[in-house]
N, C-alpha and C positions, 0 to 999 in steps of 0.2 A: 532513607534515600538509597537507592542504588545505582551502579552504574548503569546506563542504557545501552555504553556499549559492550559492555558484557552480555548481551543478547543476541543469540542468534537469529531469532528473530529482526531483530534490529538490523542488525549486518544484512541481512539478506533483505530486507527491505532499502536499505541504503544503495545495495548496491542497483536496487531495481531500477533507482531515481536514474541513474546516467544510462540504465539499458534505455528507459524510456523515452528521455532526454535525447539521444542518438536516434530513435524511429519520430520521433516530434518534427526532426527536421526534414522529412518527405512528406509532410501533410502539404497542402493546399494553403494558401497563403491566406485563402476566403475564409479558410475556418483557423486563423490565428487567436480569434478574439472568443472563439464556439468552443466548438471540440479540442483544441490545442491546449485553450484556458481551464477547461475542466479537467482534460487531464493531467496539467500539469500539479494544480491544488490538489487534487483524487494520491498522485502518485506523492507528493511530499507530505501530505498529510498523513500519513501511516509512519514511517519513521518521527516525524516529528512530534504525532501524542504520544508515540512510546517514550519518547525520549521526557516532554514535557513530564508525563503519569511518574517517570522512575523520579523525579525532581518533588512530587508531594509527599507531603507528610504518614499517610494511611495508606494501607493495602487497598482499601477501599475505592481514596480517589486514582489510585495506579490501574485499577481496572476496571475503573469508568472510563478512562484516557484509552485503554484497551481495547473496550468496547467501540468506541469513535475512532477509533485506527482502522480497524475491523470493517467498519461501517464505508471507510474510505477505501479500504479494500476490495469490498463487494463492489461500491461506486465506479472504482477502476476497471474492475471484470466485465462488468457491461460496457462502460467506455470503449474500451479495447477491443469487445466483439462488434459494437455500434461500428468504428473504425474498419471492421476487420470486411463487413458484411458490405459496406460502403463503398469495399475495394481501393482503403487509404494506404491500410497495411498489409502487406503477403499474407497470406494463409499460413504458412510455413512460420512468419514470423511473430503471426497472434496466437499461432498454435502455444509455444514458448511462453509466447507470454503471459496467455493466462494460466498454463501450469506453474509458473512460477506465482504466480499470484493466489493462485491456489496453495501449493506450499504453506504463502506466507498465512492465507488466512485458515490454516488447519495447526500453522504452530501455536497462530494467535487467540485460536480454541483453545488449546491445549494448556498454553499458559494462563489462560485467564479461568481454567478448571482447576490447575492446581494451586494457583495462587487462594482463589475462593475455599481450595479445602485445607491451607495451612491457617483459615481466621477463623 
């Protein structure tokens, strides 16, 4: 087991939750139950498999958890350009934010490369 928050990955993914959290509340009230709902599951689900993954037993299932964090990551990226093209969110402010989501899913390459080559 490890800690989860000992990950940078982690942390920067945690911190995304309340960037994201903070732009949720200019969306449209119509897509509370749409696009609001998705991205909110998109955006916690990335901190939360990492955190689940450090909690199993195997390197194995840690970066299966990895894998499905990653996968929420990519799901965000779209969401956020969906968002952005739709004219929900500034340009300025999807810019950020899929950089940032970008970051997160090239650490979460990165980690789940070298975790694969320490088994």
């Amino acid at each position: 087991m490890v800690n989860y928050k000992n990950y940078k990955v982690w942390q920067k993914s945690h911190n995304l939750v309340f960037e994201i959290y903070k732009i949720l509340k200019v969306f449209p009230k119509e897509e509370q139950f749409n696009l609001v709902s998705q991205i909110r599951r998109a955006t916690l689900s990335i901190p939360t498999n990492i955190a689940e993954g450090c909690g199993r037993e195997t390197q194995k299932e840690l970066i299966r958890f990895l894998y499905i964090s990653s996968g929420s990551a990519h799901e965000l990226d779209y969401l956020i350009l969906v968002s952005s093209q739709l004219k929900i969110i500034p340009k300025e402010n999807s810019k950020l934010l899929l950089d940032e989501i970008d970051q997160i899913k090239k650490m979460l390459a990165a980690l789940i490369s070298k975790i694969k080559s320490s088994i």
